[in-house]
N, C-alpha and C positions, 0 to 999 in steps of 0.2 A: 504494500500500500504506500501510494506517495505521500511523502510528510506535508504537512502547510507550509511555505516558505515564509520564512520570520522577515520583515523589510530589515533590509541594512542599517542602521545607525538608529533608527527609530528612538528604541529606549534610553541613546545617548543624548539625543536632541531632548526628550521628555524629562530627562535628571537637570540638562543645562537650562531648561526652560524655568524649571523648578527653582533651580537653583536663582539664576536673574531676577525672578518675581519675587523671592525669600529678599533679598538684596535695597531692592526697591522697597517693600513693606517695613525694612529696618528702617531705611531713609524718612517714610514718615511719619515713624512711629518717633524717631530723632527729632523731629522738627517736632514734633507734638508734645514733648516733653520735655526740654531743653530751658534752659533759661532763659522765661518772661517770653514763650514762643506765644503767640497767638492759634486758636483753637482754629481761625478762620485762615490760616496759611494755606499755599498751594499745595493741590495736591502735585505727588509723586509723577513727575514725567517717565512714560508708558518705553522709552529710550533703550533701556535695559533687558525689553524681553526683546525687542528687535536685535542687540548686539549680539542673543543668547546663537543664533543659527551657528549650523556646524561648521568648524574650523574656522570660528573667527578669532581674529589673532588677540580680540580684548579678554577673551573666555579668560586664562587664568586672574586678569583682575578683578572680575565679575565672580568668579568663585570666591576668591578673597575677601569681598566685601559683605558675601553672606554667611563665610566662615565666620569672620568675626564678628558679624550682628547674631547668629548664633552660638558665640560662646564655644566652638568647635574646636581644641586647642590643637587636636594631633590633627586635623585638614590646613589648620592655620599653617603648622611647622612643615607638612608637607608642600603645602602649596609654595611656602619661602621656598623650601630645599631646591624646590623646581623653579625658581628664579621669576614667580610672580612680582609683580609690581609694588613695592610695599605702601607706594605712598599714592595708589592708584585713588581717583574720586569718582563718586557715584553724580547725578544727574546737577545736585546740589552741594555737591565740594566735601562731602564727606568722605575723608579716609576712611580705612578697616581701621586704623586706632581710636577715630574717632565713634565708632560704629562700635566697637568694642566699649569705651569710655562711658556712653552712654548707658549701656546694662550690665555696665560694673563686672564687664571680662577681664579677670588680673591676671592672670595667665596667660589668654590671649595678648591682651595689652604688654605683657611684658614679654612676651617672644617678637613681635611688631619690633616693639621698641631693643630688642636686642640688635636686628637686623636692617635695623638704620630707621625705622620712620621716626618721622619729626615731630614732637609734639606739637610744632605752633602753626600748622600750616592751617587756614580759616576757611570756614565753609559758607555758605550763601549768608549765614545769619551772624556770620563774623564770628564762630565758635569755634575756638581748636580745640584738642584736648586735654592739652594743660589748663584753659577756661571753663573747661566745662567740668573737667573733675573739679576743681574750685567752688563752682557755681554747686553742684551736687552732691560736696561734701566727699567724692569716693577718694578715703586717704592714703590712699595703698597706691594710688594711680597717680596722685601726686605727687605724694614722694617719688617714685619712679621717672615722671615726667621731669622732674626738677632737677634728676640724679642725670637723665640724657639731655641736658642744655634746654629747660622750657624758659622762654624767654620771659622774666619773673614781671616786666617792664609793660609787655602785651597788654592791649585790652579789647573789651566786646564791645557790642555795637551801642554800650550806652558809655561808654569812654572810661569803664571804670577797670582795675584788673582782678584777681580772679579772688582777691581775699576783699572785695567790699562784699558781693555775695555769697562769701561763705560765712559773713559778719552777719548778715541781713538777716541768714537764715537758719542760723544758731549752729552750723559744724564747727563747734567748738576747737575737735581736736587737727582738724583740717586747717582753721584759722591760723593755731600755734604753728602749723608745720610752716604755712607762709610766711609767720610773722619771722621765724626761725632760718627760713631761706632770705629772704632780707626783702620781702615786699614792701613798698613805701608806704607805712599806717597812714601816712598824709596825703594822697593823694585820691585829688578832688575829680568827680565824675562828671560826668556833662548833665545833672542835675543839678550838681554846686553839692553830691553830698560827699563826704569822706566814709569810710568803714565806720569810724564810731557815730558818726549821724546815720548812718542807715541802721545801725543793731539799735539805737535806740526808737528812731522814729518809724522802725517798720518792724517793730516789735514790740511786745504784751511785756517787755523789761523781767520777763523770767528768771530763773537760776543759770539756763543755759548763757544766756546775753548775759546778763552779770557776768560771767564766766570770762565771756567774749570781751564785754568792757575792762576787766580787767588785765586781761591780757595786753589790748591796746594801750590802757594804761602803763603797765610794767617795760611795756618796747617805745616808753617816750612820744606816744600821740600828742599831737598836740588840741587838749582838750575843750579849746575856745577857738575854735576856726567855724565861722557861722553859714548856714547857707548862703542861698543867695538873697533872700529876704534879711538878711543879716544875725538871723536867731540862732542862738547857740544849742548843744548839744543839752546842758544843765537846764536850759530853759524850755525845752522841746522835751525833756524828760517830767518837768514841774507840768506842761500843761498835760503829759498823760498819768499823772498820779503815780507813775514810776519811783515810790518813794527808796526802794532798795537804790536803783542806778542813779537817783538825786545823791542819796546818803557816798555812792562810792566815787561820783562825780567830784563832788566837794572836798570829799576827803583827800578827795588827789591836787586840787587846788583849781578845781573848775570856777568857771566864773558864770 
């Protein structure tokens, strides 16, 4: 009896196809969750399952970029070993390490980063991955990122660098590592606010921000630099009844 004849490549084209669309779904799932990304961003350019056809020559960075949106460490190393692209971008400028950064792949992320990608390279929403582990607290990835030349200086798209929103958003032990690599505690964002005005004024003044203020405190902030309305960080703590961040404000010689 004659067998059915299987088409040629079929189920190879079916894995690549697979695979580009896994790639792409990471991309907006990045932009959906990233720091202060809007809910109404575009969608995911369709680009990606068109490059998936067979033998094109983008295939191994396209595999890479949904290695490492899945968290996939032994395709990741494999795919480097085989001389993929490491600092390849998807539709929207997202490297695999930034792809990786965003679901907190440290493994991933640190074989990337072994094999040369750059932490600072920026994608459509001016995120790298030294900003965005920042922005997201993941402290494992910073330090890493910090340790292969993340350019400490960088900033996102609202001019600030990566330890005003680790301030903001109470990653305490993420802050220290910055405050620790030598991030500027004084440097003003294109709201007019610094680290310690945004932990305070976009914060319930909790244990964790205490925490935070204090830290900025002990690395010499300087704790009377006012917005742009001219109001200080003591005074913007006094109108949210913040009386813990008032008490530790003063005590440090706030004004």
């Amino acid at each position: 009896m004659n067998q059915p004849v299987r088409a040629q490549g079929s189920a190879s084209l079916t894995t690549r196809l697979t695979i580009a669309l896994t790639a792409s779904a990471a991309a907006t799932l990045l932009t959906a969750c990233h720091s202060g990304t809007s809910a109404n961003a575009p969608a995911a350019m369709p680009a990606a399952a068109v490059a998936a056809k067979a033998g094109d020559p983008q295939m191994p960075g396209q595999q890479l970029l949904a290695a490492a949106a899945q968290g996939d460490a032994v395709a990741v190393r494999n795919l480097l070993a085989g001389n993929a692209p490491v600092d390849v971008q998807d539709a929207r400028g997202n490297t695999p390490l930034l792809l990786a950064t965003a679901a907190n792949h440290i493994e991933v992320a640190r074989s990337l980063l072994m094999h040369g990608a750059s932490p600072n390279i920026q994608n459509q929403m001016q995120d790298s991955a030294y900003l965005l582990a920042g922005a997201q607290g993941r402290l494992e990835i910073v330090r890493m990122t910090i340790s292969y030349g993340a350019d400490l200086k960088s900033t996102n798209r609202y001019g600030g660098t990566a330890l005003i929103p680790a301030c903001e958003r109470g990653h305490l032990e993420t802050a220290r590592a910055l405050i620790t690599a030598g991030v500027d505690v004084n440097h003003v964002n294109r709201l007019g606010w610094t680290c310690l005005m945004e932990a305070v004024v976009l914060s319930d003044g909790g244990p964790r921000h205490q925490a935070i203020i204090q830290a900025l405190i002990d690395a010499k902030a300087d704790l009377n630099l006012p917005d742009k309305d001219g109001v200080t960080a003591l005074a913007h703590a006094r109108q949210r009844g913040q009386q813990a961040v008032v008490q530790l404000l003063r005590a440090a010689g706030a004004r």
